[in-house]
C-alpha positions as CSV (number, residue, x, y, z in Angstrom):
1,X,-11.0,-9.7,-48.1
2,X,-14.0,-11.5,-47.8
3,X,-14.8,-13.0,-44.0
4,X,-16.1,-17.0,-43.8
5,X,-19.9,-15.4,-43.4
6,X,-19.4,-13.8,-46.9
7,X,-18.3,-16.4,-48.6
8,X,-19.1,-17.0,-52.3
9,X,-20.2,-20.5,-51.9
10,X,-23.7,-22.3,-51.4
11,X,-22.5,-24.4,-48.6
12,X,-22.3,-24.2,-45.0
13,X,-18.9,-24.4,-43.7
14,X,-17.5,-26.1,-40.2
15,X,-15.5,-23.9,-38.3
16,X,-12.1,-25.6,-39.0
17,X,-13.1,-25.1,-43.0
18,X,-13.9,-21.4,-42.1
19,X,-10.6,-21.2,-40.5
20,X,-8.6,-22.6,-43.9
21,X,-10.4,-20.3,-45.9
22,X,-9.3,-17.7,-43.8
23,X,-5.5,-18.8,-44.0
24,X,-5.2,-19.6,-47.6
25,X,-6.8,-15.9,-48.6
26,X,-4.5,-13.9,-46.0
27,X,-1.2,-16.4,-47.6
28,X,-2.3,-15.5,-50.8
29,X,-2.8,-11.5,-50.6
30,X,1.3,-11.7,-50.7
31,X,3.2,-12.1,-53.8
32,X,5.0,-15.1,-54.7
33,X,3.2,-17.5,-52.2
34,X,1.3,-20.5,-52.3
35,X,-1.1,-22.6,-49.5
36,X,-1.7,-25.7,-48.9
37,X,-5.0,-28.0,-47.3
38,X,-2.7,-30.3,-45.1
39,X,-5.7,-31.9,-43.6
40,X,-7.1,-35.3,-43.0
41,X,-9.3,-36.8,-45.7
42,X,-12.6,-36.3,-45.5
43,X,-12.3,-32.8,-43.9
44,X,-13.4,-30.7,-46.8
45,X,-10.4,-29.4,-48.5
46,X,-11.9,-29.7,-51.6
47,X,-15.1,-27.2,-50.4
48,X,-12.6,-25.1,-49.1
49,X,-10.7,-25.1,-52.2
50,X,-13.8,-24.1,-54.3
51,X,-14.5,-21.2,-51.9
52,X,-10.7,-19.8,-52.5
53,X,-10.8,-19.7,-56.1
54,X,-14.1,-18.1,-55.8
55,X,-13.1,-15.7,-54.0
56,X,-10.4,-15.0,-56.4
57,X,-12.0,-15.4,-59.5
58,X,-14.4,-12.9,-57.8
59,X,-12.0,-10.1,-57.5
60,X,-10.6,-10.7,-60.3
61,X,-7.3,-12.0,-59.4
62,X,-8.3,-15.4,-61.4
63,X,-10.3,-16.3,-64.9
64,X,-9.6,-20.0,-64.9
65,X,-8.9,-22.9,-63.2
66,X,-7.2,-26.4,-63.7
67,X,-8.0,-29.1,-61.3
68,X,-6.1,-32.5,-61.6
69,X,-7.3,-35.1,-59.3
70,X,-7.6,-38.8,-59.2
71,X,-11.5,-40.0,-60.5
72,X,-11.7,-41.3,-57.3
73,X,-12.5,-37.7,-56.1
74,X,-14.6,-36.6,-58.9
75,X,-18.1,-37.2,-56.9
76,X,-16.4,-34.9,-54.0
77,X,-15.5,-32.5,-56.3
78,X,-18.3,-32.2,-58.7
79,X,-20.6,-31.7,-55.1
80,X,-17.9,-29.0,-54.0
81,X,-17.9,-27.5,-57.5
82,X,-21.3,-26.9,-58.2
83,X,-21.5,-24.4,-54.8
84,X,-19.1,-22.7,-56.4
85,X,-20.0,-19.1,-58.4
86,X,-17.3,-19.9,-61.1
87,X,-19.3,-22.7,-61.9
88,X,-21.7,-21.0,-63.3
89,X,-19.6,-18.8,-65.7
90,X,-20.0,-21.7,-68.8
């Protein structure tokens, strides 16, 4: 598993974002689980998301991704996206 310095994101992280990252990869190494970014908007769950799936798509355990959000996030999530490795797989 891949530590918050090792990342695979072009973005530096706070230490509570470090700390999700952490959490949702160590859920998600079990089967039949799921995690969820129960924090305050405007605290970066949305970087931290990006740096999970990229993790996963990474190792393999992912090849795509569907994202459904409100447009009222898409200038978030295009920033958070585009520090992302799978964004630059198309």
């Amino acid at each position: 598993m891949q530590t918050p310095e090792t990342m695979p994101i072009k973005a530096t992280l706070f230490e509570h974002q470090k700390q999700a990252y952490l959490f949702v990869r160590q859920v998600l190494c079990k089967p039949h689980t799921g995690a969820a970014l129960l924090m305050q908007m405007g605290c970066g769950k949305s970087l931290v998301g990006v740096a999970v799936m990229g993790a996963m798509y990474l190792d393999a355990k992912i090849n795509r991704v569907l994202i459904v959000a409100p447009l009222s996030i898409l200038p978030c999530g295009r920033k958070s996206w585009n520090a992302s490795p799978i964004s630059r797989t198309r």
